[in-house]
N, C-alpha and C positions, 0 to 999 in steps of 0.2 A: 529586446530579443536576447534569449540566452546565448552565451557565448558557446555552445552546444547544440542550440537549437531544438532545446528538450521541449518545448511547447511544441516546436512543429511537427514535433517524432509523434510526440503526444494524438495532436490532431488527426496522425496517419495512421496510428497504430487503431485508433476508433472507427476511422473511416474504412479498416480493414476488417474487422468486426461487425459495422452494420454490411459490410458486403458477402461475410459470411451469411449472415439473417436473412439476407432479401435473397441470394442463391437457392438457399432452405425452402421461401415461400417460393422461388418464383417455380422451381423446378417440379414441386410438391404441393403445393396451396394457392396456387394461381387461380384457381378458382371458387377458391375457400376461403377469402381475404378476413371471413370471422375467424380464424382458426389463429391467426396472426396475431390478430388484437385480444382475444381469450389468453393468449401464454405471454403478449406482453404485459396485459394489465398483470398479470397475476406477478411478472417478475419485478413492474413497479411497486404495486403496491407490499410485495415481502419486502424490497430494495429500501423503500421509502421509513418502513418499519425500523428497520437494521440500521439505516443513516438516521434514523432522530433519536436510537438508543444508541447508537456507536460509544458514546462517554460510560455508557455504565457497561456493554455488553463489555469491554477491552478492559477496566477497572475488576470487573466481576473473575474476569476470566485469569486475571494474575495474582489476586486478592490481596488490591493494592489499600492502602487507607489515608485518609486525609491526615497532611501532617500541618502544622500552624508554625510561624515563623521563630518561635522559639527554640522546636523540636529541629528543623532543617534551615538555618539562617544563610548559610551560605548560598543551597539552591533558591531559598524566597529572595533576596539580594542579587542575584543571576534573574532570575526572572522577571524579576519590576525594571532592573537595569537595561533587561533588551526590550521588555513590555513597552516603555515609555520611550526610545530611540524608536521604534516600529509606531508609535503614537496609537498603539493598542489595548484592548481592557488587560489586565491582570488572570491568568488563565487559574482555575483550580490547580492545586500541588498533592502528588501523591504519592506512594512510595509506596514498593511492592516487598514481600520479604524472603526473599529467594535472593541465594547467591551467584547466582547467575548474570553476567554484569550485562545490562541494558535499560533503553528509555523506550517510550513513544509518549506521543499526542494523539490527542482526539477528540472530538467535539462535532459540530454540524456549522460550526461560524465561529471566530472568535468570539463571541458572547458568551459562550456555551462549552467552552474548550475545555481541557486536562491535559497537566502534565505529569507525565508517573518517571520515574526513577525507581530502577530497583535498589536492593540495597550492596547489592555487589557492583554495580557501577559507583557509586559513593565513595565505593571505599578503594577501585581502583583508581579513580582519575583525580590528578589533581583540582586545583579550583579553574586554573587555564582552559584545560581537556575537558571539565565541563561545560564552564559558559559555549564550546566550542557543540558539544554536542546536544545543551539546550536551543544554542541559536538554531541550530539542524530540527529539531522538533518545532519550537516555535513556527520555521517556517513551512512546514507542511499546513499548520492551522492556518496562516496566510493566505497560505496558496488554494485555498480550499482542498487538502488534494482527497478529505475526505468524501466531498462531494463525487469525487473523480471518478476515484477508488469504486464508492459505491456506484455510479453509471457503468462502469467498465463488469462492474460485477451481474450487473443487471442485464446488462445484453449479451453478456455470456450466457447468464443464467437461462435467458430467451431462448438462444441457439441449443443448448444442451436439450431442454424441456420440448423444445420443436424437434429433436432427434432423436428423444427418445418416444416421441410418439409418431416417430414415423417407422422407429423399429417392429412397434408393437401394431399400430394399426394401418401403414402405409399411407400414402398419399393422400389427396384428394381427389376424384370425380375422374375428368379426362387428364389429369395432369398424373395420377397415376399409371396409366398406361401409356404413356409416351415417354417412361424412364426406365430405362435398362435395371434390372433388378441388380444386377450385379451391381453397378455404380450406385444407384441407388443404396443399399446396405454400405459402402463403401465412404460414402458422402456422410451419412448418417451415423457413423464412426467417427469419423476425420475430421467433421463440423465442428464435437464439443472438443475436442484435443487442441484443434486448432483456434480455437475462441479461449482455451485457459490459457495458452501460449503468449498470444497477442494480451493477455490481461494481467500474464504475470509480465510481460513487455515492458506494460504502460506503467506499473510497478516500481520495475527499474530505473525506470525513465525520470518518474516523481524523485526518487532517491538523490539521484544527480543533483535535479535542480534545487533539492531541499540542503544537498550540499553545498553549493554556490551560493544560492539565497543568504543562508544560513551563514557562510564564512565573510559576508558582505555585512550581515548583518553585526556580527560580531567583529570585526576588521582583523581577523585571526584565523585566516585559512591553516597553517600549521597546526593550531592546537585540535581541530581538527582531523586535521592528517596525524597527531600523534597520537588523539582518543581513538579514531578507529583502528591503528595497529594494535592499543592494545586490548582495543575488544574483540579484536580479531583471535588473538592468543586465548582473552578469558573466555570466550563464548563455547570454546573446546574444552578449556578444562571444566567449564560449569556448566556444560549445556544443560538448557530445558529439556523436561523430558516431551516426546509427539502426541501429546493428548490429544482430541479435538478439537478444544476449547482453544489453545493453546497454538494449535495448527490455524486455527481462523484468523486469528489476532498478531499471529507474527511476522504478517505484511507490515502490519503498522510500527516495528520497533527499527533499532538504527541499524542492528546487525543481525543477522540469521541467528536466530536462537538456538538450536538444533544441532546436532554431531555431527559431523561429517558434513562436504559440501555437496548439495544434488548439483550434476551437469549445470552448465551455465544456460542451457534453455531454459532448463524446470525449473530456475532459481528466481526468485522475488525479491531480492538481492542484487544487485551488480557486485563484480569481484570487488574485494577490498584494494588491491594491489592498486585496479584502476581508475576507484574512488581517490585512492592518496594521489597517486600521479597528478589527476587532477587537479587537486586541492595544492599539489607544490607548483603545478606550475601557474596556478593562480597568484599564489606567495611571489615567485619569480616574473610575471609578468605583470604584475600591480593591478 
């Protein structure tokens, strides 16, 4: 168990999610139980899609390029180093060319993984600060969190698609007239708002644990705590610009890529502040 309890948060935050879903059917489609299974296949089989191209969709969308251990020695050196301490395959390496300092992972399994590096993280963080924020990537591909990710994306995606076809054509059968239209339209608002919330939640949630993981894995929680202060500074002066492309893929990096911080609801991100806190008193309590 994490010292956080970020798997439990995790499992709750999901089990808050299918209770948005079945709320959805049961008030609106209690009678329609195909209506259910029609908007979930569809959001497995887009979900299923998107998680077995996850490596190129997140490559494609930074326009990152395979580098060989000649060209980036220090990050191939970082990576076999924690590769083989994790007793794990050897991930692809990539490098993006934007000066905007940040990494992610991606893949559908360690078999299958990616690690990118942009090239303004390279050039910010020392060799410490990085193995510190490769162990951090690394451990997402671990933890499967891509799997995760994509499940949480997928029953969102349910609830929204079931809301907005209950905007457009109402309920089902008797279950539509035994629901106050007013709540009705109400619920059918509220649903997908509340289904991104809980997803950008479970989000946060991975973040943590990819931090912990990660400073475990590298036995270097400060260096860590010292790459995210300064990607905290660089990520302002060089943000990404909000593309779409760009917006989809920037769950999966270590820091908010973007300008400015949205509320701590809306964020997919946990604060920095209380990442590092973390991460010190990891340092401090062994």
């Amino acid at each position: 168990m994490h010292k956080h309890f970020n798997g439990l948060k995790t499992a709750m935050l999901f089990g808050v999610l299918w209770a948005v879903l079945l709320g959805l059917w049961a008030l609106f489609f209690r009678n329609s139980p195909t209506m259910l299974w029609v908007f979930a296949g569809i959001g497995v089989v887009s979900t299923a899609v998107s998680y077995w191209n996850s490596d190129k969709i997140a490559i494609r969308s930074m326009h990152a390029y395979p580098v060989s251990e000649l060209e980036q020695p220090a990050m191939y050196r970082i990576v076999r180093e924690l590769s083989m301490e994790a007793r794990q395959p050897m991930p692809r390496l990539y490098v993006s060319p934007t000066a905007a300092p940040n990494a992610f992972a991606t893949g559908r399994n360690p078999q299958n993984a990616a690690v990118c590096c942009t090239e303004g993280i390279l050039a910010l963080l020392d060799e410490r600060e990085l193995r510190g924020v490769l162990g951090h990537e690394l451990m997402h591909v671990y933890n499967r969190d891509i799997l995760t990710s994509s499940m949480a994306a997928a029953v969102a995606g349910v609830v929204t698609s079931l809301a907005q076809f209950l905007m457009f054509f109402g309920g089902g059968g008797d279950d539509r007239r035994n629901v106050n239209p007013i709540a009705g339209i109400a619920l059918a608002l509220l649903a997908p708002f509340a289904a991104a919330l809980v997803q950008m939640a479970i989000s946060r949630t991975r973040e943590f644990d990819a931090d912990e993981d990660g400073a475990r894995l590298t036995r270097d929680p400060l260096a860590l705590a010292s790459a995210l202060r300064k990607l905290e500074r660089g990520t302002q002066a060089a943000p990404l610009p909000p593309t779409q492309n760009l917006e989809n893929v920037s769950h999966l990096m270590i820091a908010n890529p973007f300008k400015g911080g949205a509320a701590r609801l809306f964020a997919t991100h946990p604060p920095m502040d209380e990442r590092i806190e973390r991460l010190h008193r990891m340092a401090t309590n062994g």
